[in-house]
N, C-alpha and C positions, 0 to 999 in steps of 0.2 A: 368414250370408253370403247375399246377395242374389243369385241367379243368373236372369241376361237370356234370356227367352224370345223366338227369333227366329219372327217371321210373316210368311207368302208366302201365296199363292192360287193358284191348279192350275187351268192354264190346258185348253179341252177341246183332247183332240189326236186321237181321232176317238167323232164320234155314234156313239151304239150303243143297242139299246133291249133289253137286257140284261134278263130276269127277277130273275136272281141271279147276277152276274157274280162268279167267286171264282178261287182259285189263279193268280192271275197271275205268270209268269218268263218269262226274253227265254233263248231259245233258237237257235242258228244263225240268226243275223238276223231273226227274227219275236219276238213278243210271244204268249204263249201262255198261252189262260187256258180257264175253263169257264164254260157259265150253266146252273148242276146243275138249276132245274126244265125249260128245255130240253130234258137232256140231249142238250147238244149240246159238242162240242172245238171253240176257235176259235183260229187263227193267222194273224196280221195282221203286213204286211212294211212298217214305216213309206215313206210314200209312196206307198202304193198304194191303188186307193178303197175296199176294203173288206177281212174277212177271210175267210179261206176256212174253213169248217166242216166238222166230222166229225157225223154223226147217230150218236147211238147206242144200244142196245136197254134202256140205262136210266140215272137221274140217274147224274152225273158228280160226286162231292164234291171228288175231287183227280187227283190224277195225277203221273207222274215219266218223264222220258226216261230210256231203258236205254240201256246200252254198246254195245247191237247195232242200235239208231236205232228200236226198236219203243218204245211209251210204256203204261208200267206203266198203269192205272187202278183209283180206288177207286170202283167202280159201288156202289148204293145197298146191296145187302145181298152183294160180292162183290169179290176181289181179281183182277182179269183184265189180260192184255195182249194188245196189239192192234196188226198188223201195219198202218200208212198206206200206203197205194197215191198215184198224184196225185192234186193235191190235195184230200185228206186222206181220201180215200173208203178205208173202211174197208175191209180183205181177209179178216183171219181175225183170230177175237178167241177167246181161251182162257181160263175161269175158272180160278186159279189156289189158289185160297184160300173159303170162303165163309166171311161174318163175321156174327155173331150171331144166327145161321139159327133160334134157338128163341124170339129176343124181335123182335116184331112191331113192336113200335113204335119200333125205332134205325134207321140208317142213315148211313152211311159220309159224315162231313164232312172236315174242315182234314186236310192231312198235304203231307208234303213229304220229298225224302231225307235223310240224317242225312250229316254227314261221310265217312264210308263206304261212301255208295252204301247203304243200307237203307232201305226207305219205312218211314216213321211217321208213323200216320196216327191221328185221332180221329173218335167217332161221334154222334151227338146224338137226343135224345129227339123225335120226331114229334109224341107228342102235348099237348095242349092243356096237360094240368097241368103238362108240363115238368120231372118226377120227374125226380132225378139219378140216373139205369140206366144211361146212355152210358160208353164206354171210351175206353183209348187201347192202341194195337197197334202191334208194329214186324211187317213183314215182309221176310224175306228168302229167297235161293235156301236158301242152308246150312240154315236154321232153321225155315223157313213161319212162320206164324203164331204169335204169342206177346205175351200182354198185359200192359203193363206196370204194373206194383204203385203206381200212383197212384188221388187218390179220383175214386171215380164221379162223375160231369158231367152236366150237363144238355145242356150243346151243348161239344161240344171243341171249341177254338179256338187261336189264335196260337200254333201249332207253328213253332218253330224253333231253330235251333242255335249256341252259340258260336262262335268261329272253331275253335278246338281240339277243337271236337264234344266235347266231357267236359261242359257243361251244356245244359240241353235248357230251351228259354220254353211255358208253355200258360196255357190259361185255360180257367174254364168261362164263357160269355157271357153267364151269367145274371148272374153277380157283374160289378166293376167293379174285380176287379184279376184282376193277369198275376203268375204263380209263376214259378219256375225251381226247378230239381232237378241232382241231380249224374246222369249218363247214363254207362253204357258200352255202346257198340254191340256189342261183340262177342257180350257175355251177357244183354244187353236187363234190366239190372240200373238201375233206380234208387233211389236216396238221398237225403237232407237238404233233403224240399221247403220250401221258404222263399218271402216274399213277392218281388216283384222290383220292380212299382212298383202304387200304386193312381191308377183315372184321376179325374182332377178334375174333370169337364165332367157335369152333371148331363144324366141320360139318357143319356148315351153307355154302348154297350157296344162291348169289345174283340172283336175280330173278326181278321184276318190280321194277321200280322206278319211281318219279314224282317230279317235282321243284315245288316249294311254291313262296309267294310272297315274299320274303325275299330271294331268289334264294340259298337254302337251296336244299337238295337231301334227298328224303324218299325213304331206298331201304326194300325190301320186303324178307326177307333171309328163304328161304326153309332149311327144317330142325331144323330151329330154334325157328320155332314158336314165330315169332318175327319181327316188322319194328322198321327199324332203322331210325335216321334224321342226318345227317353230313353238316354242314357250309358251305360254297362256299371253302372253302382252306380242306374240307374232313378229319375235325375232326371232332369224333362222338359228338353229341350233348348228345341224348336220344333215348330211347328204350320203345317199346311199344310192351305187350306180348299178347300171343291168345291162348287160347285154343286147338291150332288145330297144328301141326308141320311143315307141309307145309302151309305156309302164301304164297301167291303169288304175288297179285299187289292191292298196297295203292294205294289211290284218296283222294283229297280234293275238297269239296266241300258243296252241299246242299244249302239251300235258302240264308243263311246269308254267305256260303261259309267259314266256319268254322268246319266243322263235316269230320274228319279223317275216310275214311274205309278202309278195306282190303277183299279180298279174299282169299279162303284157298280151299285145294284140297282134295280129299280122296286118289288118287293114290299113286301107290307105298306103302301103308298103309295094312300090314296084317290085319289079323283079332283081334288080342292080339291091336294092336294099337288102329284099328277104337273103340275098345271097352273101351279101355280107352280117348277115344278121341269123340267122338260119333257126336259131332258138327262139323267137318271137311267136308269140305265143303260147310261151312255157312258165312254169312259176319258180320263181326266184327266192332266195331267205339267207337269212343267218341268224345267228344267237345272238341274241342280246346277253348283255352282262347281268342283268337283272330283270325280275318279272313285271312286264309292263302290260300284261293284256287285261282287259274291262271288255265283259261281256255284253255283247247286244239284250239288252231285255226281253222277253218272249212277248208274244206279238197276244193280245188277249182276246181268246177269240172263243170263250164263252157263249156267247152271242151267235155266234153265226154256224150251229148247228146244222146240217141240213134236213 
């Protein structure tokens, strides 16, 4: 059977000169994402000329909005959350968690909340030989800290969740495919990891991903300047291109929850590249025909009071 692969191009929807632009979700009307060697939060209210930035005392891999409007983050070697004051100046931020305090060379990448309101998160190798040491952790208030029985990784990636939160998507980015596993949030229990799709695009590696309403998977492939969308059974649908090579991490969302974005990096980008590439770092989008976004869960954080 012969299946039609649709292609569009990703139009820029605003400049940005991003390090390493990652975790992007659309939150009470902004776009919220991080550029972890920054270490900086950035939230941008479409139409406005710029976004407005949190500084923070160190990289930023991911992050989660709480119930109480504070936002979880996964700082480079720590689980903390952080009170925003206007615009977005930071007021009181609490270590919550410290993550892999004895190996030097990890630090806190991809994560996102699970069905449930639980951040799960992965970590990635620092250095150069890129040895699979990295993990992957759920946390929560109930539970803290707890790792989940999947193989070690070189760089965790494309963390995300079915619609029925019961299968959980990852990758490690050094390979060129995405798993899936059977998940329960409650006992941070997983099962019967299996392939889910492998990418075709030579040099492309998988990086963000995000499920749609349609429980569909949009992976974000570094190198290739390009998100991809693959089915619930992880054949490719369509491709959507960007001007920039390292694409990082799709979201859907905006007001009618229709408006596809991406992020994109400058790293790892000589000087011959950035110059043919010059928008790297900026975020990218276009309209979907119809409304495909499924909201991240709020991170339940009850619990962690200070």
């Amino acid at each position: 059977m012969n299946v039609v692969v649709t292609e569009a191009r990703l139009d820029l929807v605003l400049a940005h000169n991003a390090t390493l632009g990652e975790g992007l979700l659309w939150h009470c009307g902004r776009w919220w994402w991080t550029d972890i060697e920054a270490a900086t939060l950035h939230a941008w209210k479409p139409g406005a000329p710029g976004p407005q930035l949190c500084r923070l005392p160190d990289r930023l891999g991911s992050f989660a909005h709480c119930r109480s409007g504070r936002v979880l983050l996964g700082l480079a070697k720590r689980v903390a959350i952080a009170t925003l004051g206007d615009n977005l100046k930071l007021t009181q931020l609490q270590t919550l968690a410290p993550v892999d305090a004895a190996e030097p060379r990890t630090r806190i990448n991809d994560g996102r909340t699970d069905r449930s309101g639980r951040f799960v998160f992965g970590t990635l190798n620092e250095a150069k030989e890129k040895r699979p040491i990295a993990s992957f952790y759920q946390y929560s208030t109930d539970h803290g800290l707890r790792r989940l029985a999947l193989p070690a990784v070189a760089i965790a990636n494309s963390i995300c969740f079915s619609l029925d939160g019961r299968t959980m998507y990852f990758c490690d980015s050094m390979s060129q495919r995405i798993q899936r596993c059977d998940y329960d949030a409650e006992t941070a229990q997983v099962a019967n990891i299996r392939p889910f799709t492998q990418i075709d695009h030579a040099g492309a590696s998988p990086d963000g991903s995000v499920i749609d309403a349609q429980g569909c998977l949009w992976n974000a492939q570094w190198g290739a300047g390009r998100v991809a969308r693959y089915d619930p059974e992880g054949q490719l649908m369509a491709v959507f291109t960007a001007p920039a090579a390292h694409t990082s991490c799709p979201a859907i969302g905006g007001e009618g929850g229709d408006q596809l974005m991406l992020t994109t990096a400058r790293t790892d980008l000589g000087r011959d590249a950035l110059a043919a590439q010059p928008l790297s770092g900026s975020l990218f989008g276009l309209r979907l025909p119809q409304a495909l976004g499924v909201a991240d869960a709020l991170f339940e954080d009850q619990g962690d009071t200070p």
